[in-house]
N, CA and C of each residue as an Amber inpcrd file, in Angstrom:
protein
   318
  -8.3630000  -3.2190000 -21.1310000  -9.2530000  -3.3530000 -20.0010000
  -8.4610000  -3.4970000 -18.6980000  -7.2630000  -4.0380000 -18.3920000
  -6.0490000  -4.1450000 -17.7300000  -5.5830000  -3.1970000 -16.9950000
  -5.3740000  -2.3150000 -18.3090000  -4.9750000  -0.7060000 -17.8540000
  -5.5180000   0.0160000 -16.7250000  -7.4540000  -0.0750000 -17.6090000
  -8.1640000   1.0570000 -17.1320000  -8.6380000   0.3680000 -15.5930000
  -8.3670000  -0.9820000 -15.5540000  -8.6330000  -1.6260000 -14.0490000
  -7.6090000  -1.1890000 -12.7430000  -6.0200000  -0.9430000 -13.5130000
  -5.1660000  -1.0170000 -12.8870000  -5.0280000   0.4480000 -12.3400000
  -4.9320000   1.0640000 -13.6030000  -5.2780000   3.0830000 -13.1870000
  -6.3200000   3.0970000 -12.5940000  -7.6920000   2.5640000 -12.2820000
  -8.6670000   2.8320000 -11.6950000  -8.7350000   2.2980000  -9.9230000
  -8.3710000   1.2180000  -9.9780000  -8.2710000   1.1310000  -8.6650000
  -6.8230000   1.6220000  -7.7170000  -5.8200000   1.8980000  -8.5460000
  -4.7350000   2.6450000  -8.3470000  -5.0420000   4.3030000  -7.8710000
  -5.9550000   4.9220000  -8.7020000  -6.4490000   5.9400000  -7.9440000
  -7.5050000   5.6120000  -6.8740000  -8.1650000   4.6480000  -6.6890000
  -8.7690000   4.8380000  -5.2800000  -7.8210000   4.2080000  -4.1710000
  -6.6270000   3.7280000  -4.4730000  -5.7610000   3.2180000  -3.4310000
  -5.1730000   5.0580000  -3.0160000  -4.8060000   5.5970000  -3.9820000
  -3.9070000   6.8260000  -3.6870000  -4.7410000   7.8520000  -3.1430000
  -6.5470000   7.5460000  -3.3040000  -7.5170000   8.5270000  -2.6060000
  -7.3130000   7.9910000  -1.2270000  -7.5610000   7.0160000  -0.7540000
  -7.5300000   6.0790000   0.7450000  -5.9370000   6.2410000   1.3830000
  -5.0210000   6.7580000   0.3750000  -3.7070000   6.9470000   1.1730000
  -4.0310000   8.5070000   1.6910000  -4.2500000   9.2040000   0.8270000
  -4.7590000  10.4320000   1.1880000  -5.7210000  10.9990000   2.2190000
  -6.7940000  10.2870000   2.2980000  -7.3660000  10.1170000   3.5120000
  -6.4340000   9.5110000   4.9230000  -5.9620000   8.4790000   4.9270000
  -5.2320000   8.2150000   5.6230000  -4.2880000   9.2980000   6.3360000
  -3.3620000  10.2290000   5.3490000  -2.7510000  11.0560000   5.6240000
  -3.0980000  12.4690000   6.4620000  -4.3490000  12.5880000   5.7790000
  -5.6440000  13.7410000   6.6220000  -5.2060000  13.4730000   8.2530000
  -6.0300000  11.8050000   8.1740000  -6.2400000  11.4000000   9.6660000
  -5.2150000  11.3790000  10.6810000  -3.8580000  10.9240000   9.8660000
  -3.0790000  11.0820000  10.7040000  -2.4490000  12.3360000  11.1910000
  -2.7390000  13.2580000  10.3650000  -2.4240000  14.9360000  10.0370000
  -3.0510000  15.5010000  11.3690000  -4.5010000  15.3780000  11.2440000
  -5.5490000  15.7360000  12.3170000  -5.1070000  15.2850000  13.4860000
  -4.7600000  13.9660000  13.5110000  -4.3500000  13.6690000  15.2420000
  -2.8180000  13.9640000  15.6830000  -2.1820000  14.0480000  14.6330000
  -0.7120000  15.0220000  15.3040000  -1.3420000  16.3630000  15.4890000
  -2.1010000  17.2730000  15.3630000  -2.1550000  18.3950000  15.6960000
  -3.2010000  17.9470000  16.8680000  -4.3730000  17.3980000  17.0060000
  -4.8230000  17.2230000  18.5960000  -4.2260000  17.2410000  19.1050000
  -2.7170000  15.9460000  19.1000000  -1.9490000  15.3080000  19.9570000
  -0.5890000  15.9730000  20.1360000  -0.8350000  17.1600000  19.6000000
   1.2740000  17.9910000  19.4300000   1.8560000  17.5720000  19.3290000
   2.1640000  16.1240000  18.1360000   3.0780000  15.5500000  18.3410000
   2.6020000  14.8860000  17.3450000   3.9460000  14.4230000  16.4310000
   3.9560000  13.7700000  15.2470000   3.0790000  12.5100000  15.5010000
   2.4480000  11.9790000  14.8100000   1.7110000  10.6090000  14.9230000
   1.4100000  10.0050000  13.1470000   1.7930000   8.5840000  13.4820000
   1.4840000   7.9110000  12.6460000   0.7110000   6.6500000  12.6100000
  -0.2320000   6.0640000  11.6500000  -1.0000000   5.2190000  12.2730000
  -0.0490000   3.4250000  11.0790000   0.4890000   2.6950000  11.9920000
   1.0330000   1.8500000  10.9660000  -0.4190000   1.0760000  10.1260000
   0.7580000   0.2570000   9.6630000  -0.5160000  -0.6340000   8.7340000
  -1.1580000  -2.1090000   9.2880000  -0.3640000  -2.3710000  10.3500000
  -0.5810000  -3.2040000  10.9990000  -1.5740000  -2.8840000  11.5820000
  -1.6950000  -1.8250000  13.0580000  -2.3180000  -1.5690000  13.5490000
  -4.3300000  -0.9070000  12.3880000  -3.9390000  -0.5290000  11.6360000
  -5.0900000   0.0620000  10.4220000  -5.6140000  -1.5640000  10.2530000
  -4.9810000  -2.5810000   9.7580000  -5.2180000  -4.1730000   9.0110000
  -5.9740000  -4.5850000  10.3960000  -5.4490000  -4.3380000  11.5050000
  -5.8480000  -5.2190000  12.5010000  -7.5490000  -4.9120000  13.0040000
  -7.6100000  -2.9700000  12.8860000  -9.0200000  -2.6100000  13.0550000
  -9.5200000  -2.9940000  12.1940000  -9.1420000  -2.8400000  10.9220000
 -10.6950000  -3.8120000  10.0280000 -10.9030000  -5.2500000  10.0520000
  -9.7570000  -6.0260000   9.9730000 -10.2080000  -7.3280000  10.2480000
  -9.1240000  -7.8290000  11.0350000  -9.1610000  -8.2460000  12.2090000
  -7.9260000  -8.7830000  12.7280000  -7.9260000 -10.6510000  12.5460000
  -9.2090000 -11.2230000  11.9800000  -8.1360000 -12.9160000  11.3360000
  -7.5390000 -12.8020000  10.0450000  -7.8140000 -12.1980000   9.0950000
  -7.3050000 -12.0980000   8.2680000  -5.9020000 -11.5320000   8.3730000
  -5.4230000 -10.5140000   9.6270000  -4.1620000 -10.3010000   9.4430000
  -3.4290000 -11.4230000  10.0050000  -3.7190000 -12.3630000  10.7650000
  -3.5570000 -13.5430000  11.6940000  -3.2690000 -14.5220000  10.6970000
  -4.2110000 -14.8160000   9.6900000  -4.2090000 -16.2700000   8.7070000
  -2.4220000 -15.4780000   7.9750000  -2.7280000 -14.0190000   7.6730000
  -1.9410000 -13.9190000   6.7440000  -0.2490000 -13.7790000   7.5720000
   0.1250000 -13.6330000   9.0040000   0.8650000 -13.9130000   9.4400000
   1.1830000 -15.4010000   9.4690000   0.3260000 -16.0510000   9.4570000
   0.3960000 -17.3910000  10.0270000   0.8890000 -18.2080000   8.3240000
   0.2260000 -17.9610000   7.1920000   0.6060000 -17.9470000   6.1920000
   1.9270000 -17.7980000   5.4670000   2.2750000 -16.7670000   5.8890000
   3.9780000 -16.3230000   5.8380000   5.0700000 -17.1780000   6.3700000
   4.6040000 -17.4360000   7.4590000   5.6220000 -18.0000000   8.5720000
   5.5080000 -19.7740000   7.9910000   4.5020000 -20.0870000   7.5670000
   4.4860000 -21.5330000   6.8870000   4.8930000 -21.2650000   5.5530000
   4.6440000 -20.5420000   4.6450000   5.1420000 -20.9050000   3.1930000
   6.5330000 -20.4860000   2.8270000   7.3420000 -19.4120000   4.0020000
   8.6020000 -18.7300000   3.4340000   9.2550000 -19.2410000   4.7800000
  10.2960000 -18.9220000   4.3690000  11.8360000 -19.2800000   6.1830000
  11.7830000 -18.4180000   7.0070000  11.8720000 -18.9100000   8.1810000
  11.4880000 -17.8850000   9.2910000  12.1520000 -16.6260000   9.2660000
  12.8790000 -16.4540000   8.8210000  13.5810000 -14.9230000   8.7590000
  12.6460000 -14.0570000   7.2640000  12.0320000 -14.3460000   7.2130000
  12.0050000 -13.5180000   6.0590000  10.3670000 -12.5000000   6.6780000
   9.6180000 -13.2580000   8.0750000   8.6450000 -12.6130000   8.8140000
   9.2850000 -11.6070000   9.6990000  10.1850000 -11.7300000  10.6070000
  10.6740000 -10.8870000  11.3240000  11.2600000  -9.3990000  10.3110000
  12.4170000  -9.3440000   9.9180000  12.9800000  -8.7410000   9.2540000
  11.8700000  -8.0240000   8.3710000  11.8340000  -9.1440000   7.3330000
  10.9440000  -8.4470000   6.2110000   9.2010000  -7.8570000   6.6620000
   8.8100000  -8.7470000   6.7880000   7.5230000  -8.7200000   6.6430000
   6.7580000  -7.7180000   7.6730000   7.2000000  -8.1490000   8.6970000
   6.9310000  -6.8870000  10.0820000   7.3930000  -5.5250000  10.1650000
   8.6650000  -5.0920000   9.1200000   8.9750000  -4.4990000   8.9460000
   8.1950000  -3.1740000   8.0050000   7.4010000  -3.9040000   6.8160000
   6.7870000  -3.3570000   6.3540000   5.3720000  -2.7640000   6.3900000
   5.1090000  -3.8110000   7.5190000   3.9120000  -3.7300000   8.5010000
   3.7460000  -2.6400000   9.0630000   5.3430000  -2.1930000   9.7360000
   5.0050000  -1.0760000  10.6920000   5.3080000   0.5590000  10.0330000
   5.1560000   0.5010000   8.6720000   5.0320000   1.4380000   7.9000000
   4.0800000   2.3920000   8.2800000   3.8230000   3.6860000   7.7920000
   2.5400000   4.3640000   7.8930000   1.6610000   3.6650000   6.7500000
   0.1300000   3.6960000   7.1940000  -0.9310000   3.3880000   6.2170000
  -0.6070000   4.5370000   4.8130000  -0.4680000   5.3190000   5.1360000
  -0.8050000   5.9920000   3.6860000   0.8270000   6.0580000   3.1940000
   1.5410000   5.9800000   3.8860000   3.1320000   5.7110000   2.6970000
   2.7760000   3.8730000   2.2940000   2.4540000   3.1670000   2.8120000
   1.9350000   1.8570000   1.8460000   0.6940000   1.8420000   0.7300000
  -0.0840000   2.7570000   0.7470000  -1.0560000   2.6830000   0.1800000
  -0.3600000   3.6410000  -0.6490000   0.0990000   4.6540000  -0.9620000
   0.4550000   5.6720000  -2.0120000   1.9850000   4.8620000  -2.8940000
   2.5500000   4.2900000  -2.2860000   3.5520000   3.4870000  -2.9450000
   2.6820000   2.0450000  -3.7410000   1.7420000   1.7490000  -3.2580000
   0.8420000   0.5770000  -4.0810000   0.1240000   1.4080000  -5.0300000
  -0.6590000   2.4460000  -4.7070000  -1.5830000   3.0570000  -5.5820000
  -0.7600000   3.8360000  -6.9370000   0.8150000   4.1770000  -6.9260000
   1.5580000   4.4180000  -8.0680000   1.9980000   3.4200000  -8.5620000
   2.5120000   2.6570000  -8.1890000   2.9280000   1.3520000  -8.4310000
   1.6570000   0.5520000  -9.8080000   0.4950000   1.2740000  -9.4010000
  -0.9840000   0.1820000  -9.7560000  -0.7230000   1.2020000 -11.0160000
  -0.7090000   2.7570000 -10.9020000  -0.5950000   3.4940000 -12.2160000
   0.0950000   3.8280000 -13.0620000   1.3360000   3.4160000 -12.2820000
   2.3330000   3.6960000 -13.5830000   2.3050000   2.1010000 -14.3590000
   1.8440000   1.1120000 -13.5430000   1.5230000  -0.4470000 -14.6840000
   0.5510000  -0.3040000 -15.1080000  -0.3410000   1.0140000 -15.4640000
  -1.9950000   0.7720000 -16.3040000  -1.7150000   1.6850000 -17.0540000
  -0.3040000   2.3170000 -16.9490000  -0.1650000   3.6870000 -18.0420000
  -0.6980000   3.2700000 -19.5090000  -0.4310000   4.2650000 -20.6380000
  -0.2350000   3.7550000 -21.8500000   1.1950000   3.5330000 -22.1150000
   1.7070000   2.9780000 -23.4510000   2.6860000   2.9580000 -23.6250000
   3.2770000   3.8190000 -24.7090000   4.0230000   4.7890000 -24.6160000
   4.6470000   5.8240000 -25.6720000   4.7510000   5.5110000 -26.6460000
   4.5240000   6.3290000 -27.7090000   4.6720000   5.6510000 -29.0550000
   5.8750000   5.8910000 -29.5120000   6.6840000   5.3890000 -30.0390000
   7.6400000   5.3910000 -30.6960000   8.0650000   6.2260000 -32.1380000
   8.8280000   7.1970000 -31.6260000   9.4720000   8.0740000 -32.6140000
  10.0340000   7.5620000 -33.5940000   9.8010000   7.6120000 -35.3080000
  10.5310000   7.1250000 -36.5300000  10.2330000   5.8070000 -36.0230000
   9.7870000   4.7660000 -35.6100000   9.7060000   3.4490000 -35.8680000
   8.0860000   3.4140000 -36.2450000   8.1420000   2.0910000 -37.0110000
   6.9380000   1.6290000 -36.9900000   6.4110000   0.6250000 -36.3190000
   5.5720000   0.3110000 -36.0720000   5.4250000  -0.8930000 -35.0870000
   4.6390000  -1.9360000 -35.4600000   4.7530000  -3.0100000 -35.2870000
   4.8810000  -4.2360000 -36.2280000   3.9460000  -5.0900000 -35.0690000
């Protein structure tokens, strides 16, 4: 049940990266010019306290270097290279597992 949760919402993360990618596709060609939309800026239009608690969160439970460097860093990713690296990530952990050649399994 694990699996089919993990492959299942793993493909609607990798549909929403895909979309993502459209959008940003569409507005580099309006705009002649490469464009990317980060994830920060995407987190902040749908809910901006929640990206706030979860900054504010970070900066209290881990050492201050690990928000600058790390955390902002990954922030300013494109939406759909974070969402397509989570959404494989979700499917290759809901795969099955190969069966094993000449062994038996116990």
């Amino acid at each position: 049940m694990i699996r089919f949760l993990l492959r299942f919402f793993g493909l609607w993360i990798l549909a929403a990266a895909f979309i993502f990618l459209v959008y940003d596709g569409t507005k580099s060609i309006a705009a002649d010019a490469v464009y990317f939309t980060k994830a920060k800026d995407m987190w902040s239009n749908f809910h901006q306290e929640s990206l706030e608690a979860f900054e504010t969160w970070v900066m209290q439970t881990f050492p201050g270097w690990v928000f600058d460097p790390v955390v902002r860093t990954v922030l300013d990713q494109p939406t759909f290279l974070l969402l397509g690296i989570l959404g494989a990530i979700m499917i290759i952990a809901g795969r099955k597992k190969k069966p094993l050649i000449g062994y038996a399994r116990r």
